[in-house]
HTML snippet that shows the backbone in 3Dmol.js (N, CA, C, O; Angstrom):
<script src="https://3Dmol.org/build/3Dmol-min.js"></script>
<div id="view" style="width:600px;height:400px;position:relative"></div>
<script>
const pdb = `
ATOM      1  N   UNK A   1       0.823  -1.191   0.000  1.00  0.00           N
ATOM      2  CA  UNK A   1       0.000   0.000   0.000  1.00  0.00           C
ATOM      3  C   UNK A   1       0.869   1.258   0.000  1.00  0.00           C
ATOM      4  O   UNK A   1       0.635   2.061  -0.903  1.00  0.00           O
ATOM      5  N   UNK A   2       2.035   1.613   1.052  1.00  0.00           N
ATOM      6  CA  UNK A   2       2.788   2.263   0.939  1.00  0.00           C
ATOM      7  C   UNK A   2       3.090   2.484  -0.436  1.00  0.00           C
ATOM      8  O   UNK A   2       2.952   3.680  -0.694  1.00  0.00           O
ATOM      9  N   UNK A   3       3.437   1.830  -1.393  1.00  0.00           N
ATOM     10  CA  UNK A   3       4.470   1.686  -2.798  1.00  0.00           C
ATOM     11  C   UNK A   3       3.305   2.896  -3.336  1.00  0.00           C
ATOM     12  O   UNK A   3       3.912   3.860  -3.802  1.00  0.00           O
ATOM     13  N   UNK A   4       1.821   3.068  -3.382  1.00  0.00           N
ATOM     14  CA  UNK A   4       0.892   3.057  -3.973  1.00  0.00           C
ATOM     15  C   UNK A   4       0.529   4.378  -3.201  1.00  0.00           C
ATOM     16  O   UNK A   4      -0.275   4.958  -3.930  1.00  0.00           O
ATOM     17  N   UNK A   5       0.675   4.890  -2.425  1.00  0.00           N
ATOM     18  CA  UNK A   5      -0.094   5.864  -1.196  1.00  0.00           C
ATOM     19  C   UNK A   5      -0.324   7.406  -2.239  1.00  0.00           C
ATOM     20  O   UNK A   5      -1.348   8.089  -2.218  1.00  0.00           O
ATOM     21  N   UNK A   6       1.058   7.718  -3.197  1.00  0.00           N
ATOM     22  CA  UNK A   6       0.325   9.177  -3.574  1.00  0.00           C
ATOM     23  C   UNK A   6      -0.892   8.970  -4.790  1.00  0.00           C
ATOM     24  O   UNK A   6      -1.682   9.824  -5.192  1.00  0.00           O
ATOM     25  N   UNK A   7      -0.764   7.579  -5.212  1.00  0.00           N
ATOM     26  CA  UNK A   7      -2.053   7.550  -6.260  1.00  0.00           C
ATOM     27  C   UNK A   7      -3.368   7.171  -5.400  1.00  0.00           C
ATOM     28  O   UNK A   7      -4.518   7.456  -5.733  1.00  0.00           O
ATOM     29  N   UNK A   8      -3.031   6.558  -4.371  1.00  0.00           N
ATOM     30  CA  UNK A   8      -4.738   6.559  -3.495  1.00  0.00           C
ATOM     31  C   UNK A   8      -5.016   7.686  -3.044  1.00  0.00           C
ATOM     32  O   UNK A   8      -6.232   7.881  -3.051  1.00  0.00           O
ATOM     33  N   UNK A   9      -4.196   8.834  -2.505  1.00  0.00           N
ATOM     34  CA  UNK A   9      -4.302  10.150  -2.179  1.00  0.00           C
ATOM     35  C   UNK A   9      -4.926  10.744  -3.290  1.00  0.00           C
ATOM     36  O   UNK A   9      -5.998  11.330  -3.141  1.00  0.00           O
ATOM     37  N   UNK A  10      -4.481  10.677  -4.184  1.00  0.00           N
ATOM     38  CA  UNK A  10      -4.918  11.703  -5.818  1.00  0.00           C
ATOM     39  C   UNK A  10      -6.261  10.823  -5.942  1.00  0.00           C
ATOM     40  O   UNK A  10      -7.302  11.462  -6.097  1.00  0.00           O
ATOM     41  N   UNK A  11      -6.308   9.982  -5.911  1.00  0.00           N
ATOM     42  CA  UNK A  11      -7.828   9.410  -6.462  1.00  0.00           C
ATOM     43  C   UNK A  11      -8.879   9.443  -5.261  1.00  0.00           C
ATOM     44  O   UNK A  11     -10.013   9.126  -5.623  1.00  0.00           O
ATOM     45  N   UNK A  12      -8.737   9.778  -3.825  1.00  0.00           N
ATOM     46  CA  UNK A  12      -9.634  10.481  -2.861  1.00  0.00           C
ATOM     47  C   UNK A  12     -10.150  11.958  -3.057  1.00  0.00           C
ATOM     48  O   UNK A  12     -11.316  12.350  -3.014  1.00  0.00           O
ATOM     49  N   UNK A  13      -8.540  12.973  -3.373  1.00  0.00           N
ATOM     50  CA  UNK A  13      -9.110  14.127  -3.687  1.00  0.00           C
ATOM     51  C   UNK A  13     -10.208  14.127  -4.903  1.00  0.00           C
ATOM     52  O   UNK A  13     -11.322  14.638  -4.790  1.00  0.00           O
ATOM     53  N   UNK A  14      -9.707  13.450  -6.127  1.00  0.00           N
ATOM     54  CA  UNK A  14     -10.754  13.637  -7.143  1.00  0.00           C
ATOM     55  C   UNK A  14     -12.129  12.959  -6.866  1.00  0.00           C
ATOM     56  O   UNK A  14     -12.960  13.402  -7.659  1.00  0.00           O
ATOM     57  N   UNK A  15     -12.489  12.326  -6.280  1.00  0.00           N
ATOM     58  CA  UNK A  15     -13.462  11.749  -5.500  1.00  0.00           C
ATOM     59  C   UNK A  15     -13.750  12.836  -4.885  1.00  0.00           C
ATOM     60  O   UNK A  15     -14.741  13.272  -5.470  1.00  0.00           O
ATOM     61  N   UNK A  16     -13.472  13.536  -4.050  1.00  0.00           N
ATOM     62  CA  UNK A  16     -13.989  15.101  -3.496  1.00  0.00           C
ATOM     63  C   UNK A  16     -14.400  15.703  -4.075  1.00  0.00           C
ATOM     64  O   UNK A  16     -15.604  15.956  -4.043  1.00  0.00           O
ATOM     65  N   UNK A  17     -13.404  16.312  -5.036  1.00  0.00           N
ATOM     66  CA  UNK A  17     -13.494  16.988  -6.065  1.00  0.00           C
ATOM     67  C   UNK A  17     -14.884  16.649  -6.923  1.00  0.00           C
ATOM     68  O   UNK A  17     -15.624  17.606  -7.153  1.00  0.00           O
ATOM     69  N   UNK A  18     -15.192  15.604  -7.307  1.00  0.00           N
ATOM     70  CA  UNK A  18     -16.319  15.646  -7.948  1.00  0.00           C
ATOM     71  C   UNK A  18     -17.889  15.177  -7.244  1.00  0.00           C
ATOM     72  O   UNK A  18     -19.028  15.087  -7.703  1.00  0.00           O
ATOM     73  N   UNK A  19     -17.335  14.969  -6.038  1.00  0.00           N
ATOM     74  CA  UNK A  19     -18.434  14.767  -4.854  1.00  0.00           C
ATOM     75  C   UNK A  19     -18.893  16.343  -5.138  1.00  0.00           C
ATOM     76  O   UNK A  19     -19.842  16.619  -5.872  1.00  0.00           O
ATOM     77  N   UNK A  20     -18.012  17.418  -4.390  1.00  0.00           N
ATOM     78  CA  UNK A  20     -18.593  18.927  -4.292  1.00  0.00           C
ATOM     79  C   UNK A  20     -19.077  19.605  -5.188  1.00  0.00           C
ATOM     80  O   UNK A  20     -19.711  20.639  -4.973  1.00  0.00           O
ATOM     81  N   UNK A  21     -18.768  18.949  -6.744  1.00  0.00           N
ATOM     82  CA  UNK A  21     -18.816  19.346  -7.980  1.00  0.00           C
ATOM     83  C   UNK A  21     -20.446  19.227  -8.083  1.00  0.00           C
ATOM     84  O   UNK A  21     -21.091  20.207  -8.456  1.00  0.00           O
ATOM     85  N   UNK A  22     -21.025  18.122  -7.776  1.00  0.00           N
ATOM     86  CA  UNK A  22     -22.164  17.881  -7.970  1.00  0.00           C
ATOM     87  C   UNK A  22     -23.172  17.960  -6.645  1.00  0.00           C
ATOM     88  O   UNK A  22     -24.296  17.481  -6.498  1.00  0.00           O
ATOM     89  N   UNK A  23     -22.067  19.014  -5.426  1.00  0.00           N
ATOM     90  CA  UNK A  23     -22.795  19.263  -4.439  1.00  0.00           C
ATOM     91  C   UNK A  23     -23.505  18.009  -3.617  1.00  0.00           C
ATOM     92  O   UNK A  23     -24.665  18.133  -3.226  1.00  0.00           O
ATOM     93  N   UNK A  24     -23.032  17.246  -3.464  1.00  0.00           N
ATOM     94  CA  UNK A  24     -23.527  16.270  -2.213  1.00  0.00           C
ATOM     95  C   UNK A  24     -22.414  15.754  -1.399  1.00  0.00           C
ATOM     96  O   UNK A  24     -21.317  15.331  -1.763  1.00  0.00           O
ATOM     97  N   UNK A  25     -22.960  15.885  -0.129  1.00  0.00           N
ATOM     98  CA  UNK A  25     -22.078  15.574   1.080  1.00  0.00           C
ATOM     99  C   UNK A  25     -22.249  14.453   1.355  1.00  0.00           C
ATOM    100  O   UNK A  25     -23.275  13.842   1.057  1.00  0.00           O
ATOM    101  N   UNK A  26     -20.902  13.774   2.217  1.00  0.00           N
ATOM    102  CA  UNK A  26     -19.854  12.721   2.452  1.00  0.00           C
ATOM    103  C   UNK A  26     -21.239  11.655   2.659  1.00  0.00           C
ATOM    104  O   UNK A  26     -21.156  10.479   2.306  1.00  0.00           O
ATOM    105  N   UNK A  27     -22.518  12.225   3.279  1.00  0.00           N
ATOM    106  CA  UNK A  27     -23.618  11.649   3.891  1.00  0.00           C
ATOM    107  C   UNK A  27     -23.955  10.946   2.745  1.00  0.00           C
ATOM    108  O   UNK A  27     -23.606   9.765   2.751  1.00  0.00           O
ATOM    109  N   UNK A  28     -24.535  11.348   1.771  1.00  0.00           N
ATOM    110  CA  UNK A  28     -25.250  11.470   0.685  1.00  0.00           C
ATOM    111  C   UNK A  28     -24.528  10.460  -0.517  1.00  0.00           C
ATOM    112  O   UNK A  28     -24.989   9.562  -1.221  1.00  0.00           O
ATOM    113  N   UNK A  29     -23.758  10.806  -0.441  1.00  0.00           N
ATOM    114  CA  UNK A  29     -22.837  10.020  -1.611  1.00  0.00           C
ATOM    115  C   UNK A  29     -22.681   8.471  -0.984  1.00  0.00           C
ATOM    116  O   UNK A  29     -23.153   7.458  -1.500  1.00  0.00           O
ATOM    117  N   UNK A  30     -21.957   8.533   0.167  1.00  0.00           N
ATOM    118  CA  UNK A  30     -21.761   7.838   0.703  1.00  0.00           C
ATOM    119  C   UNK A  30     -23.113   6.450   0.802  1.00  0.00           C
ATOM    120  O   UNK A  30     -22.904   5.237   0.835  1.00  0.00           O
ATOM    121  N   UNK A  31     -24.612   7.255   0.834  1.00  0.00           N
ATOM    122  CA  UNK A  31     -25.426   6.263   0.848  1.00  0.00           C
ATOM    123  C   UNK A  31     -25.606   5.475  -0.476  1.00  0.00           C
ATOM    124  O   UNK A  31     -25.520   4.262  -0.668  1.00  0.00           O
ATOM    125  N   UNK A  32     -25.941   6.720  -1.538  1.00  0.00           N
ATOM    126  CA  UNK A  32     -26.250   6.458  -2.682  1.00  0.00           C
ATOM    127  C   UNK A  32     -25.018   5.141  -3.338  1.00  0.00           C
ATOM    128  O   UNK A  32     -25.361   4.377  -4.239  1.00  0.00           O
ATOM    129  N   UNK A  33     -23.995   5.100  -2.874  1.00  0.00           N
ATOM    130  CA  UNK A  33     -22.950   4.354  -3.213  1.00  0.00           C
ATOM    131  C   UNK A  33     -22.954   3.057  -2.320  1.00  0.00           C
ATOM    132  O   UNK A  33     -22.175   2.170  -2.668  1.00  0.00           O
ATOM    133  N   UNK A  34     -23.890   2.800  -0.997  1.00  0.00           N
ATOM    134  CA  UNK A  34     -23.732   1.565  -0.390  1.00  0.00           C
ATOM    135  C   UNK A  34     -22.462   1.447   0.545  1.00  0.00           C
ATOM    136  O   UNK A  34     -21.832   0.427   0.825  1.00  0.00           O
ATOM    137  N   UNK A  35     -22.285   2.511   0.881  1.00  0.00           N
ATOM    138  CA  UNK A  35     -20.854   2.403   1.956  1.00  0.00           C
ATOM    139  C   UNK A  35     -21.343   3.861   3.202  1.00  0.00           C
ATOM    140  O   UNK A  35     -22.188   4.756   3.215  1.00  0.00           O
ATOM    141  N   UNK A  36     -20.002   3.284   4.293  1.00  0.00           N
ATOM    142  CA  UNK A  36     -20.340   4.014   5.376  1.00  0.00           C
ATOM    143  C   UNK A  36     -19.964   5.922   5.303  1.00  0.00           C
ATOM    144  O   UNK A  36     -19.235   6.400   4.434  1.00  0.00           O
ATOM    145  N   UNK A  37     -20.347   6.392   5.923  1.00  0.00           N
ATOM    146  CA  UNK A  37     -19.504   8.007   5.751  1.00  0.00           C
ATOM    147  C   UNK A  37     -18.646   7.712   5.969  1.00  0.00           C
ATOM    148  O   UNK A  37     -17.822   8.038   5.115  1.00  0.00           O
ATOM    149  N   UNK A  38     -18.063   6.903   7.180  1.00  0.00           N
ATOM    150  CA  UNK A  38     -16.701   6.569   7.739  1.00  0.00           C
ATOM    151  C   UNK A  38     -15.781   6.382   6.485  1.00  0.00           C
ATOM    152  O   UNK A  38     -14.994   7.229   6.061  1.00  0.00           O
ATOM    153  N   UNK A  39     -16.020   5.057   5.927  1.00  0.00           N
ATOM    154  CA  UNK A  39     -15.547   4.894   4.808  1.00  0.00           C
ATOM    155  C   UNK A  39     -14.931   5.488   3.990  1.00  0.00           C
ATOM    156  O   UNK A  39     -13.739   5.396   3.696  1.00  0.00           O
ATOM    157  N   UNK A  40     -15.972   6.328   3.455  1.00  0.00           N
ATOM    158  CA  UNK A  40     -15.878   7.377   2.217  1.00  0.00           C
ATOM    159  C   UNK A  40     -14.835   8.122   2.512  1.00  0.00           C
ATOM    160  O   UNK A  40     -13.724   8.183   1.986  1.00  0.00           O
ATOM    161  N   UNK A  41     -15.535   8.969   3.858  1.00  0.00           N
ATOM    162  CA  UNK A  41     -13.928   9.956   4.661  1.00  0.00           C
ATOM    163  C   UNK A  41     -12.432   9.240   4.564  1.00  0.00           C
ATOM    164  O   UNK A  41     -11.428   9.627   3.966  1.00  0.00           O
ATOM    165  N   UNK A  42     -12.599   8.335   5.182  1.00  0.00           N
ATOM    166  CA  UNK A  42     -11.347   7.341   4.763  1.00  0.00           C
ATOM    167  C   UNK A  42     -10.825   7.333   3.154  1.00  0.00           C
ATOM    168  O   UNK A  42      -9.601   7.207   3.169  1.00  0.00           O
ATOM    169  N   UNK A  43     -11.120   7.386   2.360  1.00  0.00           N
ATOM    170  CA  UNK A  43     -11.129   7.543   1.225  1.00  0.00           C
ATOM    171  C   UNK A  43     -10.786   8.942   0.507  1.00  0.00           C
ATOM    172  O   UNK A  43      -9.757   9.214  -0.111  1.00  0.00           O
ATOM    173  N   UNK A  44     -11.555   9.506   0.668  1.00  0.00           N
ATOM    174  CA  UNK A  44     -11.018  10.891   0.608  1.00  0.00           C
ATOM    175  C   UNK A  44      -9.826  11.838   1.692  1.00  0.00           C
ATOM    176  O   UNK A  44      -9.382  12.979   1.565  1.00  0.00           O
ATOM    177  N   UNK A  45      -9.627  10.956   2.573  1.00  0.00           N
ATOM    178  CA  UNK A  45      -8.845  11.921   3.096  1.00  0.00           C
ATOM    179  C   UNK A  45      -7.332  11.973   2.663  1.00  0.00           C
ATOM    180  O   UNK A  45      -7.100  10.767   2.758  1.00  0.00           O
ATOM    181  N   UNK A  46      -6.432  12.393   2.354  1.00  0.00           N
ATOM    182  CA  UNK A  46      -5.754  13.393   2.094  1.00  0.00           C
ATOM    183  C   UNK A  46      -4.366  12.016   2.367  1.00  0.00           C
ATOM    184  O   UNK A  46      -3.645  11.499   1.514  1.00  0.00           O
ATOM    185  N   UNK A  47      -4.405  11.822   3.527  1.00  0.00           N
ATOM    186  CA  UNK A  47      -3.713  11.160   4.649  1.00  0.00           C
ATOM    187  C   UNK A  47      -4.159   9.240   4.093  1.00  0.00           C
ATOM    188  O   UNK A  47      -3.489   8.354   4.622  1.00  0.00           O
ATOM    189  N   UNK A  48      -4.755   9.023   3.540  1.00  0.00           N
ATOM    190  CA  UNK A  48      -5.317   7.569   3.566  1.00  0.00           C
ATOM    191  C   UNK A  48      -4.730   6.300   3.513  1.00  0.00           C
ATOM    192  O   UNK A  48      -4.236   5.877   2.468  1.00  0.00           O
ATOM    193  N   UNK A  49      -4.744   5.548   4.733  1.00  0.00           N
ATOM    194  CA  UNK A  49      -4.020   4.620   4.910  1.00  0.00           C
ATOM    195  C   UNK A  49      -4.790   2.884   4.404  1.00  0.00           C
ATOM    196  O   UNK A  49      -4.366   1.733   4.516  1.00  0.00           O
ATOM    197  N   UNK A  50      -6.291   3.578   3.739  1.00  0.00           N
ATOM    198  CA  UNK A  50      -6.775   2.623   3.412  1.00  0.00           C
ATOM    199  C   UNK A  50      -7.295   2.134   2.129  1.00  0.00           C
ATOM    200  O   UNK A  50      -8.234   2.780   1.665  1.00  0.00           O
ATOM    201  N   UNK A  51      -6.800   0.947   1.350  1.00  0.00           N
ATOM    202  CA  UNK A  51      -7.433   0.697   0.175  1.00  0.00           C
ATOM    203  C   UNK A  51      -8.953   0.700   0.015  1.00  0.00           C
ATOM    204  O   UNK A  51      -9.693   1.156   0.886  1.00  0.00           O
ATOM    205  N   UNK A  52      -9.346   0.226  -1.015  1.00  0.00           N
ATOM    206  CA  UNK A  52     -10.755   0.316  -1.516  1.00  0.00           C
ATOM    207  C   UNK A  52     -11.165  -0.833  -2.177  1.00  0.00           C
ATOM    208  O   UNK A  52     -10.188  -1.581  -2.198  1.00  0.00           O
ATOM    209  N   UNK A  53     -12.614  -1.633  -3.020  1.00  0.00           N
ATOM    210  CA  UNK A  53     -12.669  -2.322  -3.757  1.00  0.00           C
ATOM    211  C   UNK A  53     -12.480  -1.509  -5.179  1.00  0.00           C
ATOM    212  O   UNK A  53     -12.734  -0.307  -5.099  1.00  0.00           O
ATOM    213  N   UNK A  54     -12.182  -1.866  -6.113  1.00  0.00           N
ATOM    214  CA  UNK A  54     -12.610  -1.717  -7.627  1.00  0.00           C
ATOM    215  C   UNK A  54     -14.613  -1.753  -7.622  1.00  0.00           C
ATOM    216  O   UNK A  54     -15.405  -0.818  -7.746  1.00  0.00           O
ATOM    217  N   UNK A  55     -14.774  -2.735  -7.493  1.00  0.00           N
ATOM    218  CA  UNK A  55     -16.464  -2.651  -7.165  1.00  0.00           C
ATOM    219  C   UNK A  55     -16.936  -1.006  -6.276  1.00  0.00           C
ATOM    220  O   UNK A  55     -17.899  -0.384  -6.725  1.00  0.00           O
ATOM    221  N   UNK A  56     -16.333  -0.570  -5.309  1.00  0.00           N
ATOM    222  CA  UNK A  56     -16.510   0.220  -4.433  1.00  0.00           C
ATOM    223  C   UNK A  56     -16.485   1.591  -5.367  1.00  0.00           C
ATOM    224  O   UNK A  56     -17.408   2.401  -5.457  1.00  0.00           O
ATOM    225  N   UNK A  57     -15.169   1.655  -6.056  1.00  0.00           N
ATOM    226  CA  UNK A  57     -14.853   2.789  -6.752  1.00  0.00           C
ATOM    227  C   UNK A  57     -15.921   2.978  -8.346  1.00  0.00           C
ATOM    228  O   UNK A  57     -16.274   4.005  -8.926  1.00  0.00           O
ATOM    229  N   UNK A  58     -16.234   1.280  -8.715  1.00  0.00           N
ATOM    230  CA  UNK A  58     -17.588   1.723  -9.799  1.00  0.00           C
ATOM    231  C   UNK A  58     -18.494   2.479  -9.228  1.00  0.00           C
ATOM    232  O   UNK A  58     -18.705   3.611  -9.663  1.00  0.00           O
ATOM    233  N   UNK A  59     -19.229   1.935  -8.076  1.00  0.00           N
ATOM    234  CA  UNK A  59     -20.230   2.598  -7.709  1.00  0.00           C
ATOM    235  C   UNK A  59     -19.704   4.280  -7.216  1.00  0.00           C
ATOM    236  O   UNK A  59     -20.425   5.237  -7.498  1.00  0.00           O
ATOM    237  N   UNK A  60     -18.689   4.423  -6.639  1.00  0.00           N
ATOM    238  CA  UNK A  60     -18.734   5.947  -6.429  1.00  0.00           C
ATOM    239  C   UNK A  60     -19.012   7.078  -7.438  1.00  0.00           C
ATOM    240  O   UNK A  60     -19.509   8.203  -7.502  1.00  0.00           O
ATOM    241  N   UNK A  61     -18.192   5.805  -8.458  1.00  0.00           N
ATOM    242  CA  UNK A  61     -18.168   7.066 -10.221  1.00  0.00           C
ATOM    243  C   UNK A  61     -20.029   7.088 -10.414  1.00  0.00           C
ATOM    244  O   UNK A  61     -20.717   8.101 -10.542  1.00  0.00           O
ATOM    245  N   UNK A  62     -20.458   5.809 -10.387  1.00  0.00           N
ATOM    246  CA  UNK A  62     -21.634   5.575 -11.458  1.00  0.00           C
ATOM    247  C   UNK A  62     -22.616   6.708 -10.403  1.00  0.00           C
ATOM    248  O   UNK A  62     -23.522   7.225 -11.058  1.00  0.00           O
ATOM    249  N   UNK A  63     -22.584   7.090  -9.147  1.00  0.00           N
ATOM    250  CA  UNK A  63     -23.591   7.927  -8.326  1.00  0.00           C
ATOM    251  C   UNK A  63     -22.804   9.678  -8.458  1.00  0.00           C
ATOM    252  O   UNK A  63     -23.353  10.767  -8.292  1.00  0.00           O
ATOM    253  N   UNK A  64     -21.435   9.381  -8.795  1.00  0.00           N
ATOM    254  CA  UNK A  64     -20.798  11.075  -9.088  1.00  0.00           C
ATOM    255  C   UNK A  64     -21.406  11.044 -10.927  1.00  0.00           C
ATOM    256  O   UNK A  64     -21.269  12.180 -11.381  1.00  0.00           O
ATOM    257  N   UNK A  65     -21.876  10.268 -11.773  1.00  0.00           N
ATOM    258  CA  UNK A  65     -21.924  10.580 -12.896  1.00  0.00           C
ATOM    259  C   UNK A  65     -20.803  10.912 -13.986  1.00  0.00           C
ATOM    260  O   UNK A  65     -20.708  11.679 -14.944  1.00  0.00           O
ATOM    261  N   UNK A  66     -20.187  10.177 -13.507  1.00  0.00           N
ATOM    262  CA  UNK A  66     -18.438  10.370 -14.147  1.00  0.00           C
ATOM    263  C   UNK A  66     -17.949   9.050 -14.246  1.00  0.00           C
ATOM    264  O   UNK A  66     -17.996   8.146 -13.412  1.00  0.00           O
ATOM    265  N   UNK A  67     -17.340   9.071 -15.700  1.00  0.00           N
ATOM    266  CA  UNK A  67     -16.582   7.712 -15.502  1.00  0.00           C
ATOM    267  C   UNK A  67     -15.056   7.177 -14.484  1.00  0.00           C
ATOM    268  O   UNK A  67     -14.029   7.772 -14.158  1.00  0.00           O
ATOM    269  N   UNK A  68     -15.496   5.998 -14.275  1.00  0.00           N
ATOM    270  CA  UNK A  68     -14.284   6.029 -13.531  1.00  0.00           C
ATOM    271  C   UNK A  68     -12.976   6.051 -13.750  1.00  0.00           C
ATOM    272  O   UNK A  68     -12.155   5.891 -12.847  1.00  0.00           O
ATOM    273  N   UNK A  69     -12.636   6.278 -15.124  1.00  0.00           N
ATOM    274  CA  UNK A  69     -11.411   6.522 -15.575  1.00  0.00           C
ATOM    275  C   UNK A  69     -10.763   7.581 -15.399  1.00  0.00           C
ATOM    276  O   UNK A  69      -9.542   7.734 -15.412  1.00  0.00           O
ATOM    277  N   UNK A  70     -12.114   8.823 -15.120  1.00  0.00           N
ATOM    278  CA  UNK A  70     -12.019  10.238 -14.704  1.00  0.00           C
ATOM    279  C   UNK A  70     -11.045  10.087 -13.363  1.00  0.00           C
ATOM    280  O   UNK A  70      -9.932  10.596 -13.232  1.00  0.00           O
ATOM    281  N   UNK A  71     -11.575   9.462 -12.639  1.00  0.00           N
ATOM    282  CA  UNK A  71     -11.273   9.430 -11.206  1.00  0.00           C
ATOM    283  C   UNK A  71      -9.335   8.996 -11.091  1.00  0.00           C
ATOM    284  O   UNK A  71      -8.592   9.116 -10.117  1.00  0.00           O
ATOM    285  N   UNK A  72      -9.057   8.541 -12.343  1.00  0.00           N
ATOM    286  CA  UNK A  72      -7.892   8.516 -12.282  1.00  0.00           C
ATOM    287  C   UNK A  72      -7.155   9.304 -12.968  1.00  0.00           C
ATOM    288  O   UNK A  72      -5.950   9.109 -12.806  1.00  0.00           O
ATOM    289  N   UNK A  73      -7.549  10.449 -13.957  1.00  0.00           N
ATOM    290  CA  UNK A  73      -6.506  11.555 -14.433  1.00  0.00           C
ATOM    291  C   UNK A  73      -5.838  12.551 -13.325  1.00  0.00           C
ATOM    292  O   UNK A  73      -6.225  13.694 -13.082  1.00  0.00           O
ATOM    293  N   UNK A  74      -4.749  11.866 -12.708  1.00  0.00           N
ATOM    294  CA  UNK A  74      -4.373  12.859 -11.657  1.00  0.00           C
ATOM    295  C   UNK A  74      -3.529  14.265 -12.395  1.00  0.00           C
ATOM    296  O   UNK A  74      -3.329  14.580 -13.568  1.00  0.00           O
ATOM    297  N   UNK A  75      -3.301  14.661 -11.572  1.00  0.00           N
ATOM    298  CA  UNK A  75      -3.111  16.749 -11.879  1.00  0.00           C
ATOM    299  C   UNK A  75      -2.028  16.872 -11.568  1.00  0.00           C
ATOM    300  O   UNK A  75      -1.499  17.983 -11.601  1.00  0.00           O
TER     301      UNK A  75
END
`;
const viewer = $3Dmol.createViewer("view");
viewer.addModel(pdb, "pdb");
viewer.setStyle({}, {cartoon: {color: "spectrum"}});
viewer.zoomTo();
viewer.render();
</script>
């Protein structure tokens, strides 16, 4: 996970990033996607020491309305 940590970082922010984009909070997304707020926060935070499913990350794109390939053009 370490080897991997600044691309799970970049793919939480853009996960933010297009969470706020479409205006719904950590609550909201988080349901519509089948996972906890906890979770999600975990995910987005900045700091994240925790992986994700591939399954997990379809559903985040398919409820942000973005493909998930988006979620990986880091900046």
């Amino acid at each position: 996970m370490e080897k991997h940590s600044e691309k799970f970082k970049q793919l939480g922010l853009n996960i933010a990033y297009y969470r706020k984009l479409r205006g719904l909070s950590q609550i909201v997304l988080a349901e519509k996607a089948h996972i906890s707020r906890t979770h999600l926060s975990q995910i987005e935070a900045p700091n994240m020491k925790k992986s994700f499913s591939i399954s997990t990350l379809f559903d985040i794109a398919e409820v942000l309305e973005v493909e998930a390939a988006k979620l990986f053009e880091f900046r």
